[in-house]
N, C-alpha and C positions, 0 to 999 in steps of 0.2 A: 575461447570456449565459454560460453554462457547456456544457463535453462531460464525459461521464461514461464510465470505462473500467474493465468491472466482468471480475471473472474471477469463474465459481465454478466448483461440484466440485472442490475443491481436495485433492486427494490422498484422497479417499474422505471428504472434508470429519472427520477423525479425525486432532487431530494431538497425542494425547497420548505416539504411539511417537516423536516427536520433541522433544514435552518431558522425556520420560525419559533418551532418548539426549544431550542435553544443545544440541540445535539453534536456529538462529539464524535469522530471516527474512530473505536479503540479499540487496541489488540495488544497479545503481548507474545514477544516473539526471543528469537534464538539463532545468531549467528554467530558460526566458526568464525576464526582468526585467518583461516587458510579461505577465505572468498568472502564478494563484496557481493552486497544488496542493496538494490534502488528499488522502490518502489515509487509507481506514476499512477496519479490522477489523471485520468483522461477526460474529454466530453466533448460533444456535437457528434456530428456527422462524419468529421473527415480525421477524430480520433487524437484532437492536439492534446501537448500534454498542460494539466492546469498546475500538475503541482508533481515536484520530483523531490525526493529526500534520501539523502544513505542512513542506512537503517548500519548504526555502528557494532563491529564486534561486541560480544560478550561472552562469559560464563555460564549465567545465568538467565531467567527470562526479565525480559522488561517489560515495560509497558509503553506503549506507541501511541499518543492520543491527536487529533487533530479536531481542533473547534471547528463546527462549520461556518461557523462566523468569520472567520480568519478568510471564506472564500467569496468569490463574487455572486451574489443571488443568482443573477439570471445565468451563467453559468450552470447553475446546479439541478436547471429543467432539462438537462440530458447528459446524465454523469453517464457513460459509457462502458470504462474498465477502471480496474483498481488491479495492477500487472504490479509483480514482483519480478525483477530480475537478477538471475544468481549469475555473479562474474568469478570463473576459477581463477587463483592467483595463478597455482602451478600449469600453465596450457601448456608447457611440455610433456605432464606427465598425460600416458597412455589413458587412465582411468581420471579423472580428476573428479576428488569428492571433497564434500564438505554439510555440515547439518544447518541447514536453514528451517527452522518451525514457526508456525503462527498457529497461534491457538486463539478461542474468547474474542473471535473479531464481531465487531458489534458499532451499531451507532446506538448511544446513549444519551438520552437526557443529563444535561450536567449539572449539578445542584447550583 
């Protein structure tokens, strides 16, 4: 059992004026113990993924940053989706829940 939470059009899906400027991917988010979360970089046309991460348990919120420098330029002329996906641990149970939040997601200039 999984939920999927995709965003796209993401800034005119072109985010090489923000690899230039020297920008960061950053949010700070909140996940249960009782379920797992990836989130994927996608881009082109047929939706590969560029960059996959498990975003790990916690208490409290964190902070998620990604340099865009860490990615490949030409890549970044058509960033697609940025999907979060929640995996239940318990897929037995009938209901299965668990708190996943992202807040403050933002590309920033990094100092």
């Amino acid at each position: 059992t999984f939920t999927m939470a995709v965003t796209n059009d993401l800034l005119g899906n072109n985010w090489t004026t923000y690899y230039d400027l020297g920008c960061a991917l950053k949010f700070d988010y909140l996940v249960a113990s009782d379920i797992t979360v990836t989130m994927e970089l996608k881009y082109g046309v047929s939706k590969f993924i560029k960059l996959e991460e498990k975003l790990q348990p916690n208490s409290s919120f964190q902070t998620y940053a990604l340099k865009l420098q860490k990615l490949n330029y030409e890549e970044l002329h058509n960033v697609r989706e940025l999907c979060f996906t929640v995996f239940y641990k318990d897929v037995n149970s009938e209901n299965p829940t668990g708190n996943f939040i992202i807040k403050n997601c933002v590309l920033e200039v990094e100092p």
